[in-house]
TIMI-2910 file (N, C-alpha, C, CB; in pm, 1 decimal, decimal comma, always signed):
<rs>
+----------+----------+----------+----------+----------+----------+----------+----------+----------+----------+----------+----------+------+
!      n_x !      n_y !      n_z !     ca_x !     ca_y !     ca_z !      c_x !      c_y !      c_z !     cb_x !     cb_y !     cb_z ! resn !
+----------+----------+----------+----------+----------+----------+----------+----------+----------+----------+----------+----------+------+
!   -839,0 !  -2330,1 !   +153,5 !   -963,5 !  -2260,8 !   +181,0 !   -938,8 !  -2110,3 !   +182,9 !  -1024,1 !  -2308,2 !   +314,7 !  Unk !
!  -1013,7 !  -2062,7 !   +146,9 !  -1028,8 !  -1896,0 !   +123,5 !  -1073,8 !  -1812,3 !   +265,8 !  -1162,7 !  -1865,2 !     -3,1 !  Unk !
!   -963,6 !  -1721,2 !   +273,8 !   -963,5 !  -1664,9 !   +409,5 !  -1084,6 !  -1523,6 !   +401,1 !   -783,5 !  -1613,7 !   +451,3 !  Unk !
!  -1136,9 !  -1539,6 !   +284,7 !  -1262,6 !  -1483,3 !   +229,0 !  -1396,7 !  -1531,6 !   +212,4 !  -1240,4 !  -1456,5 !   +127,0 !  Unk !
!  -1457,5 !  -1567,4 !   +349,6 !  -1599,1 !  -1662,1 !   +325,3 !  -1706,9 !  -1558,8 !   +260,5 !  -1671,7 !  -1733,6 !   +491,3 !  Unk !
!  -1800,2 !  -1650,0 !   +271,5 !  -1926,7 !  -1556,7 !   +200,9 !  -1996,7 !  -1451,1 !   +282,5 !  -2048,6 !  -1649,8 !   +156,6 !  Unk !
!  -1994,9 !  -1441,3 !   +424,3 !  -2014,3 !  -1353,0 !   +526,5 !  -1921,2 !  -1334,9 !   +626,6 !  -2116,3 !  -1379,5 !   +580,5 !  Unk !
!  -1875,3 !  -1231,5 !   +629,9 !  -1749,5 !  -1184,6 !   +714,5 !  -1821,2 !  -1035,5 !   +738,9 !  -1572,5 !  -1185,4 !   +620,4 !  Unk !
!  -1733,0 !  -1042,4 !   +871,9 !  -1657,6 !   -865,9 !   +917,6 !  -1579,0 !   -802,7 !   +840,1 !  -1560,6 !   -854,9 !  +1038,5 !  Unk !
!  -1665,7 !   -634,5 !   +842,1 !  -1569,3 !   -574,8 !   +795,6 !  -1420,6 !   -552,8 !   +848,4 !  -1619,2 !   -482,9 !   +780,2 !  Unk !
!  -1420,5 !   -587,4 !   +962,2 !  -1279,9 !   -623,0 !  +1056,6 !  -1142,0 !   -660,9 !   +970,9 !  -1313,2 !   -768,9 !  +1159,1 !  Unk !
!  -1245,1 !   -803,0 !   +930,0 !  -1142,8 !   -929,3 !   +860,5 !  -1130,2 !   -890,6 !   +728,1 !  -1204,8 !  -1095,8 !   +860,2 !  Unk !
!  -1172,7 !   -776,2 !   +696,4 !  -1124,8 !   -791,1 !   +538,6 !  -1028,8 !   -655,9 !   +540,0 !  -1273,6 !   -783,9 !   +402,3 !  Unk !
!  -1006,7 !   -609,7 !   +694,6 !   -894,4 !   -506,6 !   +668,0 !   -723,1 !   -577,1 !   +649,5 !   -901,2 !   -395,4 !   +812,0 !  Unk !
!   -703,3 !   -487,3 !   +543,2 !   -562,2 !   -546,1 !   +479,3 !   -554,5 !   -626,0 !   +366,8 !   -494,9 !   -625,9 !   +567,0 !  Unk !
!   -689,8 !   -697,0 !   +333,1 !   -706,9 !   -751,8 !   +222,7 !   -642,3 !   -685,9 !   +109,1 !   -830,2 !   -765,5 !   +207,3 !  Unk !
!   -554,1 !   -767,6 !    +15,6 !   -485,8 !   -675,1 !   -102,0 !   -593,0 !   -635,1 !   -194,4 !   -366,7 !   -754,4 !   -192,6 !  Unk !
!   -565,5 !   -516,9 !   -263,4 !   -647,2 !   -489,6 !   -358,0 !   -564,3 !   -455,7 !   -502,5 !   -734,0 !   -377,9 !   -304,3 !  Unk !
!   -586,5 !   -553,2 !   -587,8 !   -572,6 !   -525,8 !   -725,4 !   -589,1 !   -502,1 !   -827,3 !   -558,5 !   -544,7 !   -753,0 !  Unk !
!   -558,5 !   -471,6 !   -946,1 !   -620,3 !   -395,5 !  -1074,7 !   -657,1 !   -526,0 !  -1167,1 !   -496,8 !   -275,8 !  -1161,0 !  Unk !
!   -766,4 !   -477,9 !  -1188,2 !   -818,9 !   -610,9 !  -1323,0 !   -726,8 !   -679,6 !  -1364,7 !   -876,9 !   -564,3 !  -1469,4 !  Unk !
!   -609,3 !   -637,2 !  -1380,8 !   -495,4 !   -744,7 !  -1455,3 !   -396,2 !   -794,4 !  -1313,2 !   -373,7 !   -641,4 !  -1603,7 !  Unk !
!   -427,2 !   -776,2 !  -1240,4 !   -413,8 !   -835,3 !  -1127,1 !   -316,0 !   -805,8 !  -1034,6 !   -407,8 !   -942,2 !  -1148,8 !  Unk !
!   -254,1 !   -660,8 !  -1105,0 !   -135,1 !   -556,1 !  -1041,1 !   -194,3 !   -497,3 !   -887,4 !   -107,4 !   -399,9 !  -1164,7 !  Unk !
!    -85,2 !   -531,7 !   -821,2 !   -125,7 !   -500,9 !   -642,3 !   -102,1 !   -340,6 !   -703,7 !    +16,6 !   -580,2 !   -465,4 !  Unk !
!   -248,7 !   -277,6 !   -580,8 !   -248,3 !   -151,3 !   -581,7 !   -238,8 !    -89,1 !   -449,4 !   -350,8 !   -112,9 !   -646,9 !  Unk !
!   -270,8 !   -178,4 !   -374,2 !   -259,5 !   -113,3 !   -160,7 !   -335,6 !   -233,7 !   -126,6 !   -374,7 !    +85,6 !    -78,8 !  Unk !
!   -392,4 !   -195,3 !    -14,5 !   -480,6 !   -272,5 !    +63,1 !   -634,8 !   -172,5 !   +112,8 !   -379,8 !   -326,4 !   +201,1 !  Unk !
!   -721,3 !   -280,7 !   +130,7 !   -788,5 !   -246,3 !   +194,6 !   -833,5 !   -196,3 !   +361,5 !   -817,2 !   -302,5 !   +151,1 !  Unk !
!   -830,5 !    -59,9 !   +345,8 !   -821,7 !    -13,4 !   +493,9 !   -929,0 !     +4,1 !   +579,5 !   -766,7 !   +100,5 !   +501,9 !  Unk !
!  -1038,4 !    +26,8 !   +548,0 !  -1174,8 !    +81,2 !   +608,5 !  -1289,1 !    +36,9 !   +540,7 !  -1184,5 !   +230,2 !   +608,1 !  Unk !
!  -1401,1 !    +44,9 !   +598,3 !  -1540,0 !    +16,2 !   +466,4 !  -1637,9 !    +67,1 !   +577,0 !  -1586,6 !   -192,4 !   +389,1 !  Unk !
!  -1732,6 !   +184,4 !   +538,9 !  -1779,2 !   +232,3 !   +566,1 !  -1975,1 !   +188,3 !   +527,8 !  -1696,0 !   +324,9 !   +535,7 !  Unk !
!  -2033,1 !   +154,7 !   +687,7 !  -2174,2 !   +105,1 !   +644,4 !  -2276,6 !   +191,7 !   +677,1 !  -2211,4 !    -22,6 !   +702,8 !  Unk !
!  -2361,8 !   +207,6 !   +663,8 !  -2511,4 !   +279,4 !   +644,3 !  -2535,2 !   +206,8 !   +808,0 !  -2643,8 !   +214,0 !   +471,5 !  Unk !
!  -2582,3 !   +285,3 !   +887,8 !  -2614,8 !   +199,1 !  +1011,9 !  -2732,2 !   +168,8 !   +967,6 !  -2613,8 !   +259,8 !  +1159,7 !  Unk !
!  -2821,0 !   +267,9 !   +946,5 !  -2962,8 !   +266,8 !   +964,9 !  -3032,9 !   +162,1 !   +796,4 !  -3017,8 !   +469,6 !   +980,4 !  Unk !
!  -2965,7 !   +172,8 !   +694,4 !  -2980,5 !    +82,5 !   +581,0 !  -2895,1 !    -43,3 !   +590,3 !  -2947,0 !   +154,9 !   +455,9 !  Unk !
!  -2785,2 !    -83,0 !   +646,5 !  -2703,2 !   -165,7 !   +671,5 !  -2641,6 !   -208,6 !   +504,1 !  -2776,7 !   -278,3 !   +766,9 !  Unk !
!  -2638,6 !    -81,6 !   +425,8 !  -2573,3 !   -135,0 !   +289,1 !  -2437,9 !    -81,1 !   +340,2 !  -2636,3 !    -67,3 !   +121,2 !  Unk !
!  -2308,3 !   -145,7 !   +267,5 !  -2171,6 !   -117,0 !   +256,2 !  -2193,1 !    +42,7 !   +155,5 !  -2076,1 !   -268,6 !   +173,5 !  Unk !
!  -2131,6 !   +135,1 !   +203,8 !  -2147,1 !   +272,1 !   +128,9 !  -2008,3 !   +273,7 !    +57,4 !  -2174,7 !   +416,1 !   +236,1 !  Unk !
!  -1867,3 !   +308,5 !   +111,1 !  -1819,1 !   +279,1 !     +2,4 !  -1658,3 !   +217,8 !   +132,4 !  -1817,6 !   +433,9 !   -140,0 !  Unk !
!  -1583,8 !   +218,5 !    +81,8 !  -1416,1 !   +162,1 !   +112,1 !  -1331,1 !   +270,2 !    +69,2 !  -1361,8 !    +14,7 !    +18,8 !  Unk !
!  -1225,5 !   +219,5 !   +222,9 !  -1136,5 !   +311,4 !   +199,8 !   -997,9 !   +238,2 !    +91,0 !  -1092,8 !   +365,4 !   +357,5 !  Unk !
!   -911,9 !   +266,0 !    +29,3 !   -790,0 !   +157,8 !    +23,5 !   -650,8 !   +258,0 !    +31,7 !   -794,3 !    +52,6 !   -143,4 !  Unk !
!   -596,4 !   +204,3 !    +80,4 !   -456,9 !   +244,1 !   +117,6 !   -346,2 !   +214,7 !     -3,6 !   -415,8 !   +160,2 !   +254,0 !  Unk !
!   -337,4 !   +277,1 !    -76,7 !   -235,6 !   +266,2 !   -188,3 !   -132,3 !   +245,2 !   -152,8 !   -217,8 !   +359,6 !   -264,9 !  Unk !
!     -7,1 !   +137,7 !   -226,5 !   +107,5 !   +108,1 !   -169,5 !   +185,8 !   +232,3 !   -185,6 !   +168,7 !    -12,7 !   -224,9 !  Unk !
!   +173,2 !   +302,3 !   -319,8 !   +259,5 !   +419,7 !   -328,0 !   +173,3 !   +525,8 !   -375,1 !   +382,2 !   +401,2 !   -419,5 !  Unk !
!   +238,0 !   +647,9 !   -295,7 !   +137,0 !   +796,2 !   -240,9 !   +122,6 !   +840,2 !   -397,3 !   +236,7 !   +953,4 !   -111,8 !  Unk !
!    +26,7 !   +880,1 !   -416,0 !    -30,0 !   +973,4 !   -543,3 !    +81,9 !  +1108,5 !   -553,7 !   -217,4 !  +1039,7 !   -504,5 !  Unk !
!    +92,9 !  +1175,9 !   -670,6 !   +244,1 !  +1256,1 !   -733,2 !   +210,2 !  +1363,5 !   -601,4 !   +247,6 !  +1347,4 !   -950,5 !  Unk !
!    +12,7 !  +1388,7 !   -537,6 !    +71,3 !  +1450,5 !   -411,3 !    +67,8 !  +1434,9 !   -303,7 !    +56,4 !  +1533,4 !   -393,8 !  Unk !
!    +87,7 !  +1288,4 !   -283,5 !   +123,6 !  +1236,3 !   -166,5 !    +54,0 !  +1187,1 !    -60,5 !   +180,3 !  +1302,9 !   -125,9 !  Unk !
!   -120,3 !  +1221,1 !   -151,7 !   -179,2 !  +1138,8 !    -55,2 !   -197,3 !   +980,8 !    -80,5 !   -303,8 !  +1196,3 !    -32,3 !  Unk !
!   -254,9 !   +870,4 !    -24,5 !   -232,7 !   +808,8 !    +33,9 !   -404,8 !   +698,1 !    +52,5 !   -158,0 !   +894,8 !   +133,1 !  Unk !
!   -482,0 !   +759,4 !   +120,5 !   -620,9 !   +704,3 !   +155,2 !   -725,9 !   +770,0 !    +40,0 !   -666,8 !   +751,8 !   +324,1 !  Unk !
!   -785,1 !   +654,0 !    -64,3 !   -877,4 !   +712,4 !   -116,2 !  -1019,2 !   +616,3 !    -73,0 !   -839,0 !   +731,4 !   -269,1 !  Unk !
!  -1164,5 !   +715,6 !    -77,7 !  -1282,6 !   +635,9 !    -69,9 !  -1302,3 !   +602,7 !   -237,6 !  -1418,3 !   +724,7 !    +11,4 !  Unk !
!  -1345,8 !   +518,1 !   -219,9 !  -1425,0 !   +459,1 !   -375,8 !  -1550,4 !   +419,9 !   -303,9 !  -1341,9 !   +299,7 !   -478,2 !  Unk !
!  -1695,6 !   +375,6 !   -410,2 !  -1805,3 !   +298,1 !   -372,2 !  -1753,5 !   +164,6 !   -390,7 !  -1933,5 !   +326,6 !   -449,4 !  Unk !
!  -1837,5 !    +99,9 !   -300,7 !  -1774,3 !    -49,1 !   -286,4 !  -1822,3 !   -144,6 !   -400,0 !  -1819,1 !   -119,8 !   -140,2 !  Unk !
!  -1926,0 !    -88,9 !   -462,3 !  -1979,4 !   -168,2 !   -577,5 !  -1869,9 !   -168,5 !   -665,7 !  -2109,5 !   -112,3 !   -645,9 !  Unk !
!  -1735,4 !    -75,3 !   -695,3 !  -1605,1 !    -94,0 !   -781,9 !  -1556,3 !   -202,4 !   -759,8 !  -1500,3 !     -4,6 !   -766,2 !  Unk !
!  -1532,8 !   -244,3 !   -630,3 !  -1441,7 !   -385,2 !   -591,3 !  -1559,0 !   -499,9 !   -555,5 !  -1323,3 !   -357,6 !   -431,4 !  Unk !
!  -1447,4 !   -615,8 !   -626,2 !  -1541,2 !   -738,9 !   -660,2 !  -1402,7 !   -780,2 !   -565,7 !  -1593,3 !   -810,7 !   -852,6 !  Unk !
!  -1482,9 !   -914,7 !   -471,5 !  -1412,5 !   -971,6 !   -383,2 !  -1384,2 !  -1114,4 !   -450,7 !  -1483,8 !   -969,1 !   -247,3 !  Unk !
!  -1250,7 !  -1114,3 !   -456,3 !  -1183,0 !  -1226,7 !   -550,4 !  -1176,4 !  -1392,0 !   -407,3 !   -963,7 !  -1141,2 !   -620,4 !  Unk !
!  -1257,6 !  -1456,5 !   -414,4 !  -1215,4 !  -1540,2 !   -299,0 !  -1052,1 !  -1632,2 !   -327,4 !  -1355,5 !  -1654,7 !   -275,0 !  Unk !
!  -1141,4 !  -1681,8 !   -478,1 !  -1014,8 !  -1782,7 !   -516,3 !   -864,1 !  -1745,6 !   -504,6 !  -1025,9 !  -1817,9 !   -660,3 !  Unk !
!   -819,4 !  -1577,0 !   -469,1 !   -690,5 !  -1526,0 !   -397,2 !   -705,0 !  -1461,7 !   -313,6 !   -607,4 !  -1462,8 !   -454,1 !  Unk !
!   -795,1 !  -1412,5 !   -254,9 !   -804,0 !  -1379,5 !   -136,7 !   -795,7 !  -1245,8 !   -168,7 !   -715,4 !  -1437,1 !    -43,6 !  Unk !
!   -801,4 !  -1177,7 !   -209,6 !   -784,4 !  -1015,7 !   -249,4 !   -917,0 !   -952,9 !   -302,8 !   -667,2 !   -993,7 !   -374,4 !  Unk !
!   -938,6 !   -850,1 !   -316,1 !  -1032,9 !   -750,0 !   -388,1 !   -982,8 !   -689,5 !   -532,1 !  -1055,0 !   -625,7 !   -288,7 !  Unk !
!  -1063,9 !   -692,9 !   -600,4 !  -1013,1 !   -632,9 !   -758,7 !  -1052,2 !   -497,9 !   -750,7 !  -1090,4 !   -705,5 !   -906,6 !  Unk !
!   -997,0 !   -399,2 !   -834,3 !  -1104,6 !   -231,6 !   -818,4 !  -1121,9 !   -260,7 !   -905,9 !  -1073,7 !    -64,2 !   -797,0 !  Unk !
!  -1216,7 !   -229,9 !   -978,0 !  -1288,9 !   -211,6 !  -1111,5 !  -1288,9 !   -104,4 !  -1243,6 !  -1399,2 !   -203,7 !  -1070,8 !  Unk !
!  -1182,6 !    -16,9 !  -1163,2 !  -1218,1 !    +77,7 !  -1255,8 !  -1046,0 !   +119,0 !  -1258,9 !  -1352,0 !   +202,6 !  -1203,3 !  Unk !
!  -1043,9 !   +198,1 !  -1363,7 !   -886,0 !   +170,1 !  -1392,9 !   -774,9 !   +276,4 !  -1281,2 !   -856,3 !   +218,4 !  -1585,9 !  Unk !
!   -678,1 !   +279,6 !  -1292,4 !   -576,5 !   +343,4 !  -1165,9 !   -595,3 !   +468,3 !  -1212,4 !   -399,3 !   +298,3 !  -1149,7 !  Unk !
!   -577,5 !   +548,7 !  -1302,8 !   -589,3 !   +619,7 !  -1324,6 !   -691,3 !   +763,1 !  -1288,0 !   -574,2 !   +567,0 !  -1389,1 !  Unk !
!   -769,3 !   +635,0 !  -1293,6 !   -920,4 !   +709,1 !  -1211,1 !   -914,1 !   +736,6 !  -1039,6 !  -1070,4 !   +582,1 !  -1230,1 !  Unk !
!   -848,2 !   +605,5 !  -1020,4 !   -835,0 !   +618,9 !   -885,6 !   -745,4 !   +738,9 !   -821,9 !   -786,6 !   +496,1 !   -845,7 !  Unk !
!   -645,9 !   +753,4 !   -902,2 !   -564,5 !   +804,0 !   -854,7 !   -618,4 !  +1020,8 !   -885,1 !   -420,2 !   +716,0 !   -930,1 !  Unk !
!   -660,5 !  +1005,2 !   -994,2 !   -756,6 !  +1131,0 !  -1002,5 !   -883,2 !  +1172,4 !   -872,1 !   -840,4 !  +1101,0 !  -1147,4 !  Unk !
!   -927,7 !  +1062,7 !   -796,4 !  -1054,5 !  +1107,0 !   -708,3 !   -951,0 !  +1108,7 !   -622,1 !  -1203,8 !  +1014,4 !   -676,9 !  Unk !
!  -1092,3 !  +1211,8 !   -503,0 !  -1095,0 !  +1312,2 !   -385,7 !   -965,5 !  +1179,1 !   -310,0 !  -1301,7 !  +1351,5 !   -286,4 !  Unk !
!   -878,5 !  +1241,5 !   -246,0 !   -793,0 !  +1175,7 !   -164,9 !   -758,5 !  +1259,5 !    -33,5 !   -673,1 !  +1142,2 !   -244,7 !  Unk !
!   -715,1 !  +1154,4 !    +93,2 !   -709,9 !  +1223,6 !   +205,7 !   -550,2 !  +1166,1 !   +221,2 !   -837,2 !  +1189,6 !   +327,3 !  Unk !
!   -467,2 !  +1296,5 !   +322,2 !   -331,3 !  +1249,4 !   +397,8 !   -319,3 !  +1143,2 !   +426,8 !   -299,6 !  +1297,8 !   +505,9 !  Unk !
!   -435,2 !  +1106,9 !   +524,3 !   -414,2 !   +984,5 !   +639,6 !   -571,9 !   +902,3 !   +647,6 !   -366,6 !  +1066,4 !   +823,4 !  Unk !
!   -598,8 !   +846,2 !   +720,8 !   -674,9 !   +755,2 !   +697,9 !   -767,8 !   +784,7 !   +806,3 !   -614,4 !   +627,2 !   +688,5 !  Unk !
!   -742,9 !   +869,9 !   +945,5 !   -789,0 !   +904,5 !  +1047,4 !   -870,4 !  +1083,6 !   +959,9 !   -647,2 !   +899,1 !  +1184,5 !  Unk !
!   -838,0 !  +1123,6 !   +868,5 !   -918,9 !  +1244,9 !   +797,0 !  -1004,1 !  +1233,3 !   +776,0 !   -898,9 !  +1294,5 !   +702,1 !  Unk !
!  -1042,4 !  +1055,0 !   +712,4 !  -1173,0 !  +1075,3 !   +676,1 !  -1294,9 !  +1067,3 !   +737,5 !  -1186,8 !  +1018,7 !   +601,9 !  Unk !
!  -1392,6 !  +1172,3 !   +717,2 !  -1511,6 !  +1196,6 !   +824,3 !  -1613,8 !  +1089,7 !   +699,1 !  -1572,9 !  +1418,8 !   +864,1 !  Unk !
!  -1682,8 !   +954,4 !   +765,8 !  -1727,3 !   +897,9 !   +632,7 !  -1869,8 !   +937,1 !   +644,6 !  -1702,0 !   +730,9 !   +607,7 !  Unk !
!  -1970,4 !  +1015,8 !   +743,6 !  -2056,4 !  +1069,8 !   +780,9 !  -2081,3 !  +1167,1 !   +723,1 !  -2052,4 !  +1082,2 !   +874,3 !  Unk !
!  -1971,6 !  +1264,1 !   +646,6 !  -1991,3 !  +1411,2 !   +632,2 !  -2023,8 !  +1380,1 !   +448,5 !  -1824,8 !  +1529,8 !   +691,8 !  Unk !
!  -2175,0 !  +1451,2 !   +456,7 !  -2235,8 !  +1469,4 !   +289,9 !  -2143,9 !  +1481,1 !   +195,6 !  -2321,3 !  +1596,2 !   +260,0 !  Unk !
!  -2052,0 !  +1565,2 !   +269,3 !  -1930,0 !  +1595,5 !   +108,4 !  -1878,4 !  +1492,0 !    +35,5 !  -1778,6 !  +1665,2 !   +139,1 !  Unk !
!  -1795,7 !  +1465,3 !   +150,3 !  -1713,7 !  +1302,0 !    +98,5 !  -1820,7 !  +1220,2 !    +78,0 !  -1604,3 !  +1211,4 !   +221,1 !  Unk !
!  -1918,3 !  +1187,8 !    +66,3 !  -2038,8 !  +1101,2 !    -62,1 !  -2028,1 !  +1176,4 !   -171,3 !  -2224,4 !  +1096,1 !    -28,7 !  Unk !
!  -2066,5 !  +1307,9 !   -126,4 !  -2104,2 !  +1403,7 !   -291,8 !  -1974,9 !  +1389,2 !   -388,2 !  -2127,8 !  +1611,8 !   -264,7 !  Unk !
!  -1873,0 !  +1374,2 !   -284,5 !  -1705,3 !  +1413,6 !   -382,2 !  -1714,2 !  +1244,7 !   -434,8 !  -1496,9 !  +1470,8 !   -246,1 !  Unk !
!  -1741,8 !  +1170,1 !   -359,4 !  -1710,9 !  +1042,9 !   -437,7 !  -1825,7 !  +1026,1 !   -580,6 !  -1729,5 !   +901,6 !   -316,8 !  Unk !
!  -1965,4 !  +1058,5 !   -504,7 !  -2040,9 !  +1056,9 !   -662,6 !  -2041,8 !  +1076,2 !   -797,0 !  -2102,3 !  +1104,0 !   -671,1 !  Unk !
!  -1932,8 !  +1251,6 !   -767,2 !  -1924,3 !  +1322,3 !   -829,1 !  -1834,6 !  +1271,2 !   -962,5 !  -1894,6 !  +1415,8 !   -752,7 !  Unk !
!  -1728,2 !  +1168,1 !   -891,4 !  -1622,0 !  +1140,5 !   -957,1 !  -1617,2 !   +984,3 !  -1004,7 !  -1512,0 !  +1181,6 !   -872,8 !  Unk !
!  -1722,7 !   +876,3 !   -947,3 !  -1716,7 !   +802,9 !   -964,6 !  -1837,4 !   +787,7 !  -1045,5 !  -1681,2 !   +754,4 !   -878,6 !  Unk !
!  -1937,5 !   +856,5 !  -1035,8 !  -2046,7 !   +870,6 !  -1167,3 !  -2169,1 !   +803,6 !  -1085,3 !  -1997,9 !   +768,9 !  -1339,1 !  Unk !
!  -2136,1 !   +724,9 !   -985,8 !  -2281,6 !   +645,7 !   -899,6 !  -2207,7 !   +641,2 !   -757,9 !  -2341,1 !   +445,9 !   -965,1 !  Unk !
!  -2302,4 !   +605,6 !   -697,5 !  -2284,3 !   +629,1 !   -521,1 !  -2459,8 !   +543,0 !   -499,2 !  -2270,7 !   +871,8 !   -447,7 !  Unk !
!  -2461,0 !   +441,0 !   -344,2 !  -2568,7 !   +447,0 !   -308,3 !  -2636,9 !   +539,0 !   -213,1 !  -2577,1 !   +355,2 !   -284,0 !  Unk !
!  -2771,4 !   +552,4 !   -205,7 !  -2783,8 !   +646,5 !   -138,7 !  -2754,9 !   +666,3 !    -12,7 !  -2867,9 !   +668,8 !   -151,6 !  Unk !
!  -2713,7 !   +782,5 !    +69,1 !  -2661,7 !   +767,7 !   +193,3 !  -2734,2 !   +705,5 !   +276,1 !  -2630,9 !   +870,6 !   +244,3 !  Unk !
!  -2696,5 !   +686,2 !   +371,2 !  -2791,8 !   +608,2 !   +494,0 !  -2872,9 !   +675,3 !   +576,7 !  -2716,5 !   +539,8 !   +593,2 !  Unk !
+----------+----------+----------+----------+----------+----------+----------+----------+----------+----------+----------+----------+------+
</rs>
């Protein structure tokens, strides 16, 4: 049975692996950030296993990139590493303010869509 039901906490899906379409581990899933007042998922944080050439570490993506794989229990990103590894990135995982307009605008900016904030 899949430790991935059809309604869960965002709690339980911290640490979930996250991998690349071809099914290469890329980090885990660290955070997921919700709209209180819309209650949509806005976007996820993931924790890369190894730091970007500068060393950061925590990137946001929109969550509509990752498709939740039940049949392994992991999350896929959708869009290739490359990309990932090009958007807005933070040191640590405690930096990111997921409230503050920017970090939406910086993710929009780079990921081409964003939902609207909450």
């Amino acid at each position: 049975m899949s430790i991935l039901p059809r309604i869960t906490t965002a709690q339980s899906l911290h640490g979930i692996t996250v991998v690349s379409p071809s099914g290469r581990r890329i980090g885990e899933l660290e955070d997921i950030a919700v709209g209180v007042t819309t209650g949509r998922v806005l976007h996820a944080v993931l924790a890369l296993d190894t730091p970007s050439e500068l060393g950061e570490r925590f990137y946001a993506v929109p969550w509509e990139t990752l498709t939740l794989d039940s049949a392994h229990d992991r999350c896929v990103l959708n869009v290739p590493v490359e990309t990932l590894r090009a958007a807005p990135a933070l040191p640590t995982a405690d930096a990111i303010d997921h409230a503050d307009p920017r970090l939406r605008k910086a993710i929009a900016t780079h990921f081409g869509r964003y939902p609207n904030a909450a």
